[in-house]
C-alpha positions as CSV (number, residue, x, y, z in Angstrom):
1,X,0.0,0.0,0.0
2,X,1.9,3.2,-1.2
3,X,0.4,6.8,-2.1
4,X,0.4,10.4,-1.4
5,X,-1.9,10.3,1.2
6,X,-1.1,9.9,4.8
7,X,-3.3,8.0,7.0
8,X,-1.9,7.7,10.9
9,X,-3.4,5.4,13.3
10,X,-1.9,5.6,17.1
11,X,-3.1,2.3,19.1
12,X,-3.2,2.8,22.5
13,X,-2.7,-0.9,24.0
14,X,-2.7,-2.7,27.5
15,X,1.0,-4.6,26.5
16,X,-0.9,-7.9,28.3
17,X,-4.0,-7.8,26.1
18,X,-4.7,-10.7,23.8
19,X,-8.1,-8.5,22.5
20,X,-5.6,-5.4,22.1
21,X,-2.9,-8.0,19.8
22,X,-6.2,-9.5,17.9
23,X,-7.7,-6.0,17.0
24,X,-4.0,-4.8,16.0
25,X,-3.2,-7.9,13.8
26,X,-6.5,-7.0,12.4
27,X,-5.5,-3.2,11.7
28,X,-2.3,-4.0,9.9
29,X,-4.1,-7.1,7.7
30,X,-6.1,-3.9,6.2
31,X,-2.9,-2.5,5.0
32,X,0.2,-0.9,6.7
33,X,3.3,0.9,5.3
34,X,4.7,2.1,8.2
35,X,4.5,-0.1,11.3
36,X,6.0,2.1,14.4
37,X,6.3,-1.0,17.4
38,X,6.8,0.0,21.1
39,X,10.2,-1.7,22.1
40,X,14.2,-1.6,21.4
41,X,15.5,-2.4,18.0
42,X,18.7,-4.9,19.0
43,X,19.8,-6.8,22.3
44,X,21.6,-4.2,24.7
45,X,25.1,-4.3,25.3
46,X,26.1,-3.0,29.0
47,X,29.6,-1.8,30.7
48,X,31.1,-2.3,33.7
49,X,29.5,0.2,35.5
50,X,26.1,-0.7,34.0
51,X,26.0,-3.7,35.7
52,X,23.6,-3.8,37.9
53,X,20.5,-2.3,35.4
54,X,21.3,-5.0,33.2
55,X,20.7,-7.5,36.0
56,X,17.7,-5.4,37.0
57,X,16.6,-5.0,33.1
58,X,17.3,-9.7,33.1
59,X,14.8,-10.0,36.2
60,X,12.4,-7.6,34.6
61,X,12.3,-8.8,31.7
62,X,12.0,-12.3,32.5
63,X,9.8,-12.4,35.3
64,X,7.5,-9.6,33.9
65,X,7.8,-8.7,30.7
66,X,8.5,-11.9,28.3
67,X,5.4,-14.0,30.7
68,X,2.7,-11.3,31.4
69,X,2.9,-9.4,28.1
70,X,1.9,-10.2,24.6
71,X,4.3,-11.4,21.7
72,X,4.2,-8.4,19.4
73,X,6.5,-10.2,16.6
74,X,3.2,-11.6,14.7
75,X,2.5,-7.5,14.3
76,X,6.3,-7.4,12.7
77,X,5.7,-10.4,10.3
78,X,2.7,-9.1,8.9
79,X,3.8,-5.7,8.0
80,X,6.5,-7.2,6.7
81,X,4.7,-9.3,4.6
82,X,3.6,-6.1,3.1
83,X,7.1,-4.8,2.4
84,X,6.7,-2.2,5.3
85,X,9.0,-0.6,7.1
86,X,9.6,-1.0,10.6
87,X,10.7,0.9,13.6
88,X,11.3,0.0,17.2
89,X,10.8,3.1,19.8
90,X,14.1,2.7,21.2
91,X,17.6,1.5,20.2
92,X,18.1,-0.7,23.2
93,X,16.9,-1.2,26.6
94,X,20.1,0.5,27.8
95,X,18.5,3.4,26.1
96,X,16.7,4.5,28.9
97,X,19.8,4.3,31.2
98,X,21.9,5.8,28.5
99,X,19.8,9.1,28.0
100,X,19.1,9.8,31.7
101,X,20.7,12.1,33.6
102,X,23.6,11.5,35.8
103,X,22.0,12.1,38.9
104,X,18.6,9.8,38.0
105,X,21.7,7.1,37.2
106,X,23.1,7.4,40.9
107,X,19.5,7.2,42.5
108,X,18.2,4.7,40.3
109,X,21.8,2.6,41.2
110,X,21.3,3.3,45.2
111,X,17.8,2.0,45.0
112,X,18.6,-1.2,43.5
113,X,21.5,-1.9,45.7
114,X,19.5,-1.2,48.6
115,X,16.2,-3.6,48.2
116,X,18.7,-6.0,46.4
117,X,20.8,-6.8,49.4
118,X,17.6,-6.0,51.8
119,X,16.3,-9.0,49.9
120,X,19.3,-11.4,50.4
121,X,19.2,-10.6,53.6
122,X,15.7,-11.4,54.5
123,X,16.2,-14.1,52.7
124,X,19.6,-15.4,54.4
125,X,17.5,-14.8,57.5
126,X,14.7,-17.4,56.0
127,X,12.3,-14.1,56.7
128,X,10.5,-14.2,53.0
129,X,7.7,-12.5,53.3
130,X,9.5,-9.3,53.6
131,X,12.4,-11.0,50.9
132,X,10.6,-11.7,47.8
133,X,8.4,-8.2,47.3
134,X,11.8,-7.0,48.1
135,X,13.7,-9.0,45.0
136,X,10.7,-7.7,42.8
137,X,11.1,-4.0,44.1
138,X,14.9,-4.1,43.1
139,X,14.2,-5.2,39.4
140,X,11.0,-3.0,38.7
141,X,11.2,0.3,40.6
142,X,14.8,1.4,39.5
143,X,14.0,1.1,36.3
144,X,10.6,2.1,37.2
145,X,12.4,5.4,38.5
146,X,14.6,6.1,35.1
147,X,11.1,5.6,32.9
148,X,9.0,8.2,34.6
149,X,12.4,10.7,34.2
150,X,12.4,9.8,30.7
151,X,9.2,10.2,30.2
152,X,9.0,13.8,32.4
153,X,11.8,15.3,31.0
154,X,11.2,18.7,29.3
155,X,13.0,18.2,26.1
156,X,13.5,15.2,24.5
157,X,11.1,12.8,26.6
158,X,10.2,9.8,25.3
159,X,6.8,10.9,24.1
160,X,8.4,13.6,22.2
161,X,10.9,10.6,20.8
162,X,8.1,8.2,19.5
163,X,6.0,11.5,18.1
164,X,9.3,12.1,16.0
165,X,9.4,8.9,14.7
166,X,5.9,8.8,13.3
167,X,6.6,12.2,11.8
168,X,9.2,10.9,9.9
169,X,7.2,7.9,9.0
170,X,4.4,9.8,7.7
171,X,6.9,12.0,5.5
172,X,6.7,9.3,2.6
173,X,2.3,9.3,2.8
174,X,1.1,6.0,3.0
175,X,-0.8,3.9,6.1
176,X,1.2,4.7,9.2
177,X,0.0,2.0,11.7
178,X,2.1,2.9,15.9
179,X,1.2,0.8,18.7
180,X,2.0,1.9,21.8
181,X,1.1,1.8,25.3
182,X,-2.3,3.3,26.4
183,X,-0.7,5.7,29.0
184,X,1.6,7.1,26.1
185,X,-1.1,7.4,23.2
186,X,-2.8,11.0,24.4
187,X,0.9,12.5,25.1
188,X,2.3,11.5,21.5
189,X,-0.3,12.9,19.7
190,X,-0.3,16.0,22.2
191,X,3.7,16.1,20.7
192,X,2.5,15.7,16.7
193,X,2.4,19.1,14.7
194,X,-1.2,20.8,14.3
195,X,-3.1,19.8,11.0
196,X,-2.1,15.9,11.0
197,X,-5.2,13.8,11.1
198,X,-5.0,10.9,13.7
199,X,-7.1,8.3,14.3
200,X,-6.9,6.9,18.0
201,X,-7.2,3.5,19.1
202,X,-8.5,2.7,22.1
203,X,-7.8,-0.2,24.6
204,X,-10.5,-3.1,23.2
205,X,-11.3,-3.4,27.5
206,X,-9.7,-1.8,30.5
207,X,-6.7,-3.7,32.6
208,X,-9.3,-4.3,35.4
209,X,-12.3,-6.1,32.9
210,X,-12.8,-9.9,33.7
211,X,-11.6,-10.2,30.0
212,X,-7.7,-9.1,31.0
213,X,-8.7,-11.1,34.1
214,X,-8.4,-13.9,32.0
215,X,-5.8,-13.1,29.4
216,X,-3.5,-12.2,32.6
217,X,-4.7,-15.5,34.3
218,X,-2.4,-18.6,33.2
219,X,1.0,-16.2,32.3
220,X,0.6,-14.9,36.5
221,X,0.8,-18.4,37.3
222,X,3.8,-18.9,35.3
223,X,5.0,-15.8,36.9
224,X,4.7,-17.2,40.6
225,X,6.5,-20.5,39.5
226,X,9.3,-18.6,38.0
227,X,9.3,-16.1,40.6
228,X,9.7,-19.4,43.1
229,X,12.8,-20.9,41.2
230,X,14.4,-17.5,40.8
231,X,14.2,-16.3,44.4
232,X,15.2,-20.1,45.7
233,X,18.0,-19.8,43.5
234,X,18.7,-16.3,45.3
235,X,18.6,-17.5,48.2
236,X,20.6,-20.2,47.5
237,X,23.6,-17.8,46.4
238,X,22.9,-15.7,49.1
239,X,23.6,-18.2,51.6
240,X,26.3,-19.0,50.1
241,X,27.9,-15.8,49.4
242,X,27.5,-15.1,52.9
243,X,29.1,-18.4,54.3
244,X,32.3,-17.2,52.2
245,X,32.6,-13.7,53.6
């Protein structure tokens, strides 16, 4: 699909809806040129000193992100299928570190060190009630922390970022087809140029509707079974750890 008409559709989605993936594999089967895809573009590669948010960034994403969310890479083989481009939202996941400032780095650092070794710990101490919320805190609210920056910041936010890329998408006409979380949908299009005509997407139900219920349903229980092995595994190490020192 090709032309010198634009046509921009901004999906606002709940990332563990199987209604929101149906209705987008839907809107890109009636033609997409220009798929714009919430998400990094390649595997992240960390230093030394970024250590610890690429642990944090390996417990997130595999105890949260890869179970509880849906698999978006039908949405990239069928606009490819169609010969359209694709673009990712963010080079990496070490993006978000990367492009935050110094001082969000420090804080978002001393928070993780903090609940992480709280958590060991509690858990050396066999005190786990207080040791696993801990191990979750350490992996989701550092990187939590360096989102809402991102997001806030007065130049340059990540809104502003995903409203750039769509501009440029829309530059050759064509379907432009971005999917992107709910909470970011309003703010992008609030960051779009005056005079472009956007059609908004809504959620297909809201996150507390007995049909997320049930999408969220089986992957929670794989979450509490991972989340079992992990922190036993932590524990474990802990122990250990702690027996050497």
């Amino acid at each position: 699909m090709s032309g010198e008409d634009t046509e921009i559709i901004i999906k606002g989605e709940l990332h563990s809806s199987r209604g929101d993936l149906a209705h987008e594999r839907k809107l890109l089967v009636e033609g997409v040129d220009h798929l714009v895809l919430e998400g990094p573009e390649r595997e992240a590669e960390y230093g030394l000193l970024q250590t610890w948010y690429a642990f944090a960034m390996l417990l997130t994403n595999y105890l949260f992100f890869r179970i509880l969310q849906t698999d978006s890479s039908v949405l990239e083989d069928i606009a490819e299928a169609q010969d359209a481009e694709v673009t990712k939202t963010r080079e990496s996941d070490a993006s978000v570190l990367e492009n935050s400032h110094i001082l969000a780095r420090i804080g978002a650092a001393a928070l993780f060190l903090v609940l992480f070794f709280a958590a060991a710990l509690f858990g050396i101490a066999e005190i786990h009630i207080y040791g696993v919320p801990l191990l979750i805190a350490s992996a989701i609210l550092p990187v939590l922390l360096l989102r809402i920056h991102e997001s806030n910041r007065s130049a340059g936010s990540r809104d502003e970022q995903m409203a750039q890329l769509i501009i440029d998408a829309a530059e050759d006409g064509g379907r432009v087809v971005a999917v992107v979380g709910d909470d970011h949908a309003d703010p992008v299009i609030d960051h779009l140029p005056e005079g472009i005509d956007v059609v908004r997407e809504v959620p297909k139900y809201p996150w507390y509707s007995w049909q997320h219920a049930k999408d969220i349903a089986y992957p929670s229980f794989v979450f509490v079974s991972v989340l079992w092995i992990v922190y036993t595994l932590f524990v474990a190490y802990a122990r250990f750890a702690w027996t050497l020192s």
